[in-house]
C-alpha positions in Angstrom: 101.5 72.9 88.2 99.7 74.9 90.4 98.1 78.5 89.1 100.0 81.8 91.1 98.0 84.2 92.0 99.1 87.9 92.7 97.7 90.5 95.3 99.7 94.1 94.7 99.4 96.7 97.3 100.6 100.5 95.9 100.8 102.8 97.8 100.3 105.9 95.5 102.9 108.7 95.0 101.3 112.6 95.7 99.5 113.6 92.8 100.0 110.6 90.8 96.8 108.2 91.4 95.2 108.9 87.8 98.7 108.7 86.0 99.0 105.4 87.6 96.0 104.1 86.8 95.8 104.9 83.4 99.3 102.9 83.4 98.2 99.9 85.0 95.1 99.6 82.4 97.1 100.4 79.7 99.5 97.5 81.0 96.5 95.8 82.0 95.1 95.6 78.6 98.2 94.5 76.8 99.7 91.3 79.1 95.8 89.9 78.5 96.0 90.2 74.9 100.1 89.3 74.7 100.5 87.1 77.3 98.7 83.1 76.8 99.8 82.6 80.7 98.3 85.8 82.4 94.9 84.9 83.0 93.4 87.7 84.8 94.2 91.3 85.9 92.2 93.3 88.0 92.9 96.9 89.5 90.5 97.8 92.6 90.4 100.7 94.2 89.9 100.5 98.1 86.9 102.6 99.1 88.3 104.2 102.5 91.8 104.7 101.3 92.7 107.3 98.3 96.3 106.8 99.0 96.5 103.1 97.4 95.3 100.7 94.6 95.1 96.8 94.8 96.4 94.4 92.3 94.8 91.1 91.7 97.0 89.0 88.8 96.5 85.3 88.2 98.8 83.4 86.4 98.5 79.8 84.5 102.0 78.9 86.5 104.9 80.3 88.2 106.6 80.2 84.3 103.8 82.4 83.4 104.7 84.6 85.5 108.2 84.6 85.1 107.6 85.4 81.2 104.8 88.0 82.1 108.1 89.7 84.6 110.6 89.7 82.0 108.3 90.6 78.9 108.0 93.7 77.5 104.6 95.3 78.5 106.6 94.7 82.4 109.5 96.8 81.1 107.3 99.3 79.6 104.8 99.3 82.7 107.8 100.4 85.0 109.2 103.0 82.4 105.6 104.7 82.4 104.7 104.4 86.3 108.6 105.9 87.0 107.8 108.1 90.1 104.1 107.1 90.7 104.7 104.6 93.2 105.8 105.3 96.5 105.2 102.3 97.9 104.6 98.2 96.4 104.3 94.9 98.4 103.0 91.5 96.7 101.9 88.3 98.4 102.0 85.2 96.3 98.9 83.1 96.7 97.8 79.5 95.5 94.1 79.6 94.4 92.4 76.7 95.8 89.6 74.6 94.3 86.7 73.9 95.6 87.0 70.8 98.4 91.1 71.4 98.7 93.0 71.3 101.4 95.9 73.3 102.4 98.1 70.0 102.4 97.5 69.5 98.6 99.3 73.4 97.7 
């Protein structure tokens, strides 16, 4: 099965940027320790806009996922970032290897 990668876009409630991001590492830290099936996690900041933070997740398989959605640092994660988030969009992405094609995802 193919790995799923993740890329978050947040748009970040007044105020609430350091909040947030002291969230998503705290979530951050947790899913890589608790989670075999969440391989990576990353939180960037985009340098010309204040206003939002970028997700990067990749996931052993879409089951990963599924248990890293219904798991308890998830539940927790949206309990702490209640009122942070204005506004959240993810595309699902299938990481290519090197030499593949499109036809092969």
């Amino acid at each position: 099965m193919a790995r799923l990668a993740l890329i978050g876009t947040i748009e970040v409630a007044p105020g609430r940027k350091d909040q947030l991001i002291a969230a998503l590492m705290a979530h951050k830290a947790r899913c890589l320790k608790d989670e075999p099936g969440t391989l990576q996690m990353e939180v960037l900041a985009p340098r010309d806009d204040d206003a939002k933070l970028l997700l990067y997740e990749v996931y052993r398989d879409d089951a990963a996922f599924d248990v890293h959605r219904n798991g308890p640092s998830f539940a927790k994660w949206r309990e702490e970032t209640a009122g942070t988030i204005a506004n959240f969009s993810v595309t699902r992405c299938t990481p290519l290897e090197s030499g593949a094609s499109i036809e092969h995802v």
